[in-house]
C-alpha positions in Angstrom: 14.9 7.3 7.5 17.3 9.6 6.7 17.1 12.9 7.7 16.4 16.0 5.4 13.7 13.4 4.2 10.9 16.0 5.2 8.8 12.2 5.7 9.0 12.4 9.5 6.0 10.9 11.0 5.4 8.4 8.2 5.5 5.0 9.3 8.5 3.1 8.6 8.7 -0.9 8.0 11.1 -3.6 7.2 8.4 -6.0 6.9 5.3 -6.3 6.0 1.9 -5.2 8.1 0.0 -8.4 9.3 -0.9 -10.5 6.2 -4.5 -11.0 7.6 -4.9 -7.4 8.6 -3.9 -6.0 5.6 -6.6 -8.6 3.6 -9.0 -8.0 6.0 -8.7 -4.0 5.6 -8.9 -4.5 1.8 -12.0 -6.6 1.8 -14.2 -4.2 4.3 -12.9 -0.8 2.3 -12.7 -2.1 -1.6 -15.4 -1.0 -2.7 -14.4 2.8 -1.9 -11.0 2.4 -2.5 -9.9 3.5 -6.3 -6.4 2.8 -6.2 -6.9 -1.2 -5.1 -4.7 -2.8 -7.9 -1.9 -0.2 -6.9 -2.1 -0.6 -3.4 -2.0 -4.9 -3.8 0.1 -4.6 -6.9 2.8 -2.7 -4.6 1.8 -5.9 -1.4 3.1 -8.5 -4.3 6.2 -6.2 -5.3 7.0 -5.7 -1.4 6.6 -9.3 -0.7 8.8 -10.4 -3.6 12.9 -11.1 -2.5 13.8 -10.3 -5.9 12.4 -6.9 -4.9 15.5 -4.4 -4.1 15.4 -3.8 0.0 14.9 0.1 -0.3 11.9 -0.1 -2.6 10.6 -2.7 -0.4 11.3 -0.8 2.5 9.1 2.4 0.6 6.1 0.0 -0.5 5.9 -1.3 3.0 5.6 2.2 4.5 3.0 2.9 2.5 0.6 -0.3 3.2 1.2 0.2 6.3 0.2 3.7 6.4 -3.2 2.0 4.7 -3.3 -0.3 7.0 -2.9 1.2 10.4 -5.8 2.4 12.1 -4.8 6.0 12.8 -4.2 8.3 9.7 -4.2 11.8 9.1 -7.7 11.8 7.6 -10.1 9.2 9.0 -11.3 6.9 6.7 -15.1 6.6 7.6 -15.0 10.1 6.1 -17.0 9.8 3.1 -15.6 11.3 -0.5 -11.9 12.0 1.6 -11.8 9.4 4.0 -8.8 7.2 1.8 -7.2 10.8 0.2 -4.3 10.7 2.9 -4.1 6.4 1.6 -3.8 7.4 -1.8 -1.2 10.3 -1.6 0.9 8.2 0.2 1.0 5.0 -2.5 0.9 7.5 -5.3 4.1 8.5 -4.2 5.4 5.6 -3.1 4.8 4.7 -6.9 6.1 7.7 -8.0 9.2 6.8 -6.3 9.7 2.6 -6.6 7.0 2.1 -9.4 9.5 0.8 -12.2 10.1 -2.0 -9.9 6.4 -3.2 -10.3 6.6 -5.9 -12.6 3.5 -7.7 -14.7 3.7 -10.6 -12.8 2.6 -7.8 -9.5 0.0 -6.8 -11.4 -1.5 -9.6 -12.6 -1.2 -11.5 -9.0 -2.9 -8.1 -8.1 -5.9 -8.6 -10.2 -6.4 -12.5 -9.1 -6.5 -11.3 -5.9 -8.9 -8.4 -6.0 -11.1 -10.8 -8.3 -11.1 -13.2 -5.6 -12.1 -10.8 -2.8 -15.2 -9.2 -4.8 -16.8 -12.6 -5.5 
């Protein structure tokens, strides 16, 4: 990161947390977390080529933030636990999210359908 940022501490990645970790994550937490088509949406836009390298560089930080085990507010905490998750995709969003496209989203959706069945 560059400095001047003010995003020291948050994690940065080139590629993408463990597939199986991240899936794993999503299917034990889904149920509390309201931002799962986001969060997947931004996996799909990450893990596309066609995706520019800076906003996959941005979505990645912000999976993994979801995904590794140590965040600013646990998430067994119940009503805030994912808060900290969510701040940090929301922005992420705020930043890249012109670059998720409908095909992200829909590839999204699938996937979160398959995981609640």
């Amino acid at each position: 990161m560059t400095s001047g940022t003010g995003l020291t501490g948050l994690p940065v990645a080139s590629e993408p947390p463990e597939e199986e970790r991240f899936w794993k994550k999503l299917k034990r937490v889904i149920a509390r977390v309201p931002f799962a088509e986001d969060l997947v949406a931004a996996y799909y836009c990450a893990a596309d080529r066609d995706t520019p390298a800076y906003v996959r560089a941005v979505l990645l930080g912000a999976i993994a933030y979801f995904v590794l085990p140590v965040d600013m507010v646990p998430d067994v905490l119940a009503g805030l636990g994912f808060t900290d998750d969510a701040s940090v995709l929301a922005a992420a969003v705020a930043a890249v999210g012109r670059h998720l496209q409908p095909q992200h989203r829909a590839l999204a959706q699938q996937a979160l359908e398959r995981l609640t069945r």
